[in-house]
C-alpha positions as CSV (number, residue, x, y, z in Angstrom):
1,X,74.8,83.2,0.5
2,X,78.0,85.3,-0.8
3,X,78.3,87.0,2.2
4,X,78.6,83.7,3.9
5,X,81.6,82.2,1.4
6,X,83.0,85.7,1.8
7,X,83.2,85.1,5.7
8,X,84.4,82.0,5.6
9,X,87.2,82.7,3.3
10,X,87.8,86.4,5.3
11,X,87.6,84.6,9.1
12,X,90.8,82.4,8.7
13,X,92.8,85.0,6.9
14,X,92.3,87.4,9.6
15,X,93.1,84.8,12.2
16,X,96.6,84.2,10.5
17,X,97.1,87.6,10.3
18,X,96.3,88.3,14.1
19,X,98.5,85.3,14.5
20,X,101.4,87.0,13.0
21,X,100.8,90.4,14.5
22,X,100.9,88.9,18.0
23,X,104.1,87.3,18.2
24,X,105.4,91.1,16.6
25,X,103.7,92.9,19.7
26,X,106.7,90.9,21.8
27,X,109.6,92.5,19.9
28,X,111.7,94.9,21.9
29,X,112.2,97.8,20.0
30,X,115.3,99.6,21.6
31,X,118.1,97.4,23.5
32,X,121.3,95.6,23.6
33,X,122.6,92.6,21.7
34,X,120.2,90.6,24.3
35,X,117.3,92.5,23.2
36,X,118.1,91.4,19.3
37,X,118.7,87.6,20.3
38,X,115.4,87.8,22.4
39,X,113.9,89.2,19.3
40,X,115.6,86.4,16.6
41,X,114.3,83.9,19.3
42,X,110.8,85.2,19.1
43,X,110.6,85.1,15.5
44,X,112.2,81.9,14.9
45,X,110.0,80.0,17.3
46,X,106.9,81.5,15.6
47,X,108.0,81.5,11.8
48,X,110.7,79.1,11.4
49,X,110.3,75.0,10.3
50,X,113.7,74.5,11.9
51,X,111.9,75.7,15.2
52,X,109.7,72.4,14.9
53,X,112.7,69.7,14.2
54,X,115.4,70.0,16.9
55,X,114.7,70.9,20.6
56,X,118.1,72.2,21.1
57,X,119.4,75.4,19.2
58,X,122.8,77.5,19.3
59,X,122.8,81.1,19.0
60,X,125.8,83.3,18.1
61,X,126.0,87.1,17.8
62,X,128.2,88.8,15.4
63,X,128.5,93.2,14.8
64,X,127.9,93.7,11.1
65,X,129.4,97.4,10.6
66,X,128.3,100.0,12.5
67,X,124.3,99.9,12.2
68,X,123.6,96.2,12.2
69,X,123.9,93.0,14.9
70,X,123.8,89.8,13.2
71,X,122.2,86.8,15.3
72,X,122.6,83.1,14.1
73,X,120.3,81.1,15.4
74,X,120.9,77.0,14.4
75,X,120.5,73.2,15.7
76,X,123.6,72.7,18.3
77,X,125.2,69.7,17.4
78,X,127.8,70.1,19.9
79,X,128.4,68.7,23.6
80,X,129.3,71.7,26.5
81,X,132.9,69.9,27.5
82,X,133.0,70.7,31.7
83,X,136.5,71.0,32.8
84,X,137.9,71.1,36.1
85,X,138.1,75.5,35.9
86,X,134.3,75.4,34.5
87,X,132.4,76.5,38.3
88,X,129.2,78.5,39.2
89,X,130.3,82.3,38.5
90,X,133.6,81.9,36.2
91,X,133.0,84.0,32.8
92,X,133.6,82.2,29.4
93,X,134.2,78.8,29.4
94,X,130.9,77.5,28.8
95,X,127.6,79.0,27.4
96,X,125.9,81.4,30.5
97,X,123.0,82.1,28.8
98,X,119.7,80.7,28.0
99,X,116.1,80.7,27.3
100,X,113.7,78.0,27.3
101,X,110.7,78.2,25.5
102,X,108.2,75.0,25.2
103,X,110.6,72.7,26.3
104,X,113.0,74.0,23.5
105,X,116.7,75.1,24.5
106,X,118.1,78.5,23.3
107,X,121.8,78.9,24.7
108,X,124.9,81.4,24.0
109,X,128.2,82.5,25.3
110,X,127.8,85.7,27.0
111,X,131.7,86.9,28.7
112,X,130.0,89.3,31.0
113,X,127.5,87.2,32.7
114,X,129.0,84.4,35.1
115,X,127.8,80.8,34.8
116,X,125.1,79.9,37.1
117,X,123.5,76.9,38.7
118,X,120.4,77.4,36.9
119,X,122.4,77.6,33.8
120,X,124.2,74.3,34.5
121,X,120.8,72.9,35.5
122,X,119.9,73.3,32.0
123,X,121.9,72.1,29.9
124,X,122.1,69.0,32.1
125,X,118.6,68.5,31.8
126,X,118.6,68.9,27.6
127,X,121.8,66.3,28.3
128,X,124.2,69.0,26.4
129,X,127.2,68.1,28.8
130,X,130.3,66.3,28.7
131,X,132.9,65.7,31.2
132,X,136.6,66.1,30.5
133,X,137.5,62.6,32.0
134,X,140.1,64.1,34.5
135,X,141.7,66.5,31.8
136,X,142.0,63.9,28.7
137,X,139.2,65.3,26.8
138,X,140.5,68.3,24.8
139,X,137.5,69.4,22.7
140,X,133.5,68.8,23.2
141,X,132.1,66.0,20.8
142,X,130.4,68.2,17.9
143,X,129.4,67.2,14.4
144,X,129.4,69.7,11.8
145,X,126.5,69.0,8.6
146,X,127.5,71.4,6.3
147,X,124.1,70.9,4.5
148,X,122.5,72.3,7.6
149,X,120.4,75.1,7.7
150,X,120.3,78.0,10.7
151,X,118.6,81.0,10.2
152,X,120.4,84.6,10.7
153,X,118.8,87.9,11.2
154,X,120.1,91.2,10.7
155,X,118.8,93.7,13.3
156,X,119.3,97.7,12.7
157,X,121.1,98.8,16.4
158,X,118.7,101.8,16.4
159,X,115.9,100.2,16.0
160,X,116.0,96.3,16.9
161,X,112.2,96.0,14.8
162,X,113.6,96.8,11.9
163,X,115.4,93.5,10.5
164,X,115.7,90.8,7.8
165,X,116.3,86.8,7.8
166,X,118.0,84.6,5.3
167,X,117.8,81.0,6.0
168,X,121.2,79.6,4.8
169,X,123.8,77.0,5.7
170,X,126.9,79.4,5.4
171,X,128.2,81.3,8.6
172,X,127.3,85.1,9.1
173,X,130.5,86.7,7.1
174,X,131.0,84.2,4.6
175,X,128.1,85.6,2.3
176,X,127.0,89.5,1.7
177,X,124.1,90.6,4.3
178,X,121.0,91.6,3.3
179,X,120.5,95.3,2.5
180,X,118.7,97.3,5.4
181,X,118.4,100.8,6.0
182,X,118.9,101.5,9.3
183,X,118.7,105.2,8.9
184,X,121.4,107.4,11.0
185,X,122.0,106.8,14.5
């Protein structure tokens, strides 16, 4: 009879722990600033509440020192304005990069990689465009909630499975990042 409580009390925790361990088998370990955001995605959409409220989330990407890349990773309140100079393979002017993951949008700016049609495709579908009405529309309609939350993580360069997350609702630089040891280069 113990051994039976004891295995039904063991079973689930082992279950949330092979739960946790399998979204961490994804991580990339060595990489690029792509490879952290692909990372921050990956955890958010397995550990974060925000994941489960908004379908539509912002990323941004800021160097913190030498050692650390700092992803931000919040709900996009903001329309992509098109204007007449925004075509399939111009750099920079709207986001270029994406993932979708569950019917869940993931977008960034990214100068190096042009826009594509796919890209465009996108962010029609999750109805994140605006047009500039023949040049009279200056900025994209946005709303900023300064009570909102985003998560940021803090990735060691040298070794991208090494990081921490604070969920806050002040921009990466306006607070002190979290301690990490990322060890020498």
């Amino acid at each position: 009879m113990n051994k039976y409580i004891l295995l039904t009390i063991l079973i689930p925790f082992l279950n949330i722990l092979n739960g946790c361990s399998s979204f961490k088998e994804k991580l990339i370990r060595i990489g690029d600033k792509n490879s952290a955001i692909n990372n921050a995605i990956i955890d958010f959409s397995n550990t974060s509440k925000l994941y489960k409220k908004d379908n539509v989330f912002i990323v941004s990407v800021k160097n913190i020192g030498d050692n650390i890349i700092g992803i931000s990773i919040g709900k996009s309140n903001m329309k992509i304005l098109l204007k007449e100079e925004t075509k399939i393979g111009t750099k920079g002017f709207i986001p270029s990069r994406y993932i979708e993951i569950d019917n869940k949008l993931f977008y960034w700016w990214d100068n190096e990689i042009p826009l594509t049609q796919d890209a465009l495709d996108i962010f029609f579908k999750f109805k994140l465009t605006q047009s500039d009405e023949n040049g009279t529309v200056l900025m994209a309609d946005y709303t900023i909630d300064e009570r909102e939350k985003s998560v940021h993580y803090f990735f060691c360069k040298n070794k991208l499975t090494k990081y921490k997350k604070v969920i806050t609702n002040k921009g990466i630089g306006y607070y002190n990042a979290p301690n990490l040891d990322c060890g020498s280069q």
